[in-house]
C-alpha positions as CSV (number, residue, x, y, z in Angstrom):
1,X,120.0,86.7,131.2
2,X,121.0,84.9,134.4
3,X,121.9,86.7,137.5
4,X,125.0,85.6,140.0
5,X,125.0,86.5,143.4
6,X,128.1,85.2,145.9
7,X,126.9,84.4,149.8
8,X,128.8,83.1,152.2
9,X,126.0,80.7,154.1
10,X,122.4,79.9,154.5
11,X,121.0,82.2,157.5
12,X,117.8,80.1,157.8
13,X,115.3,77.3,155.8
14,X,111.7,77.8,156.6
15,X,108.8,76.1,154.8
16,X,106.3,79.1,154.1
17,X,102.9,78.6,152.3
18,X,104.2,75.3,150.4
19,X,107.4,76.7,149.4
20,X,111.1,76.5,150.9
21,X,112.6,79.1,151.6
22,X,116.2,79.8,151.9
23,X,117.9,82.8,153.5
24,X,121.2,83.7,152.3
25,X,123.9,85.9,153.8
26,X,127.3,87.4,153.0
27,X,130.0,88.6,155.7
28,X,130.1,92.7,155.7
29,X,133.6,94.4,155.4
30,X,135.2,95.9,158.7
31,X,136.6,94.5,162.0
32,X,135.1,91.6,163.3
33,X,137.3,91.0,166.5
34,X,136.8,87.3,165.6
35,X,132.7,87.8,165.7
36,X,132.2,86.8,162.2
37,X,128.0,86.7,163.1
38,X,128.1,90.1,164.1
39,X,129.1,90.9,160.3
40,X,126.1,88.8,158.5
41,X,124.5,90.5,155.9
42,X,121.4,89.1,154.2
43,X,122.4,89.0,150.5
44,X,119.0,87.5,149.3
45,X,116.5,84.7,149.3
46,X,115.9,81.2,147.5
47,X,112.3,80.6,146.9
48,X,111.7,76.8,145.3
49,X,109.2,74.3,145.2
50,X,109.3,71.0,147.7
51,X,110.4,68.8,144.9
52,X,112.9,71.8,143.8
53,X,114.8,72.0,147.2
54,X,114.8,67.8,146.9
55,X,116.7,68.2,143.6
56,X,118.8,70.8,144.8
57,X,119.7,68.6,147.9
58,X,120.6,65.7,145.5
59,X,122.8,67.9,143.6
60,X,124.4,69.5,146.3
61,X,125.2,65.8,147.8
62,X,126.8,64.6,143.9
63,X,129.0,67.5,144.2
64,X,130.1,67.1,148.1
65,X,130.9,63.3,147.0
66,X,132.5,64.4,143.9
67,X,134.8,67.0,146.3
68,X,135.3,64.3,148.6
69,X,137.0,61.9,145.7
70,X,139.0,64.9,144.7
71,X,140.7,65.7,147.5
72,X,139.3,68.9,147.8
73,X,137.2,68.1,151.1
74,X,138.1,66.0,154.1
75,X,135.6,63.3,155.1
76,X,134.2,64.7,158.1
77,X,134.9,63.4,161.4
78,X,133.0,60.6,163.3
79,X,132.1,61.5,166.8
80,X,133.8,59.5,169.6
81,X,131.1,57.4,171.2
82,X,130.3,59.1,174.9
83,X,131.6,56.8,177.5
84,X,130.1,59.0,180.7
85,X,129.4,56.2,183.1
86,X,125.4,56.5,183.7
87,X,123.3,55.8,186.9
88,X,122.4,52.1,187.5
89,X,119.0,53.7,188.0
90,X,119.0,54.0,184.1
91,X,120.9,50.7,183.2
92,X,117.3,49.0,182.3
93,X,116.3,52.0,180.5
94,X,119.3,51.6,178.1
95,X,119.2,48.0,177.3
């Protein structure tokens, strides 16, 4: 029998004697005054295998990309290139 559990986010990754690990939260009821962080709950934890976490990364990208063709997600937003002016001290740096 397979067990479902609903989170919210990942809290943290960590790679821990060989294995990745992957903290998961869910938000709390009750006010949050707009401070959703201060209403993280840890709901459980993913334990897998380096070559596990790969697959689940893979999967995770398919189904983004299949969102993405759907409509259901927006392409995310390129950054605007920074056009601060820099020092002349660092022009030679840059090129």
């Amino acid at each position: 029998m397979s067990k479902q559990m609903f989170c919210d986010g990942v809290e943290n990754i960590a790679v821990i004697s060989g294995n990745v690990r992957v903290e998961l939260f869910g938000f709390t009821a009750g006010a949050t005054d707009g401070k959703l962080d201060q209403n993280r709950e840890k709901t459980g934890t993913l334990v897998m295998s380096p070559e596990g976490f790969l697959r689940c990364c893979q999967a995770f990208e398919n189904l983004k990309q299949e969102m993405l063709e759907r409509g259901m997600l927006k392409p995310a937003s390129v950054p605007a290139k920074d056009n601060t002016p820099t020092s002349p001290n660092f022009a030679e740096a840059e090129a």
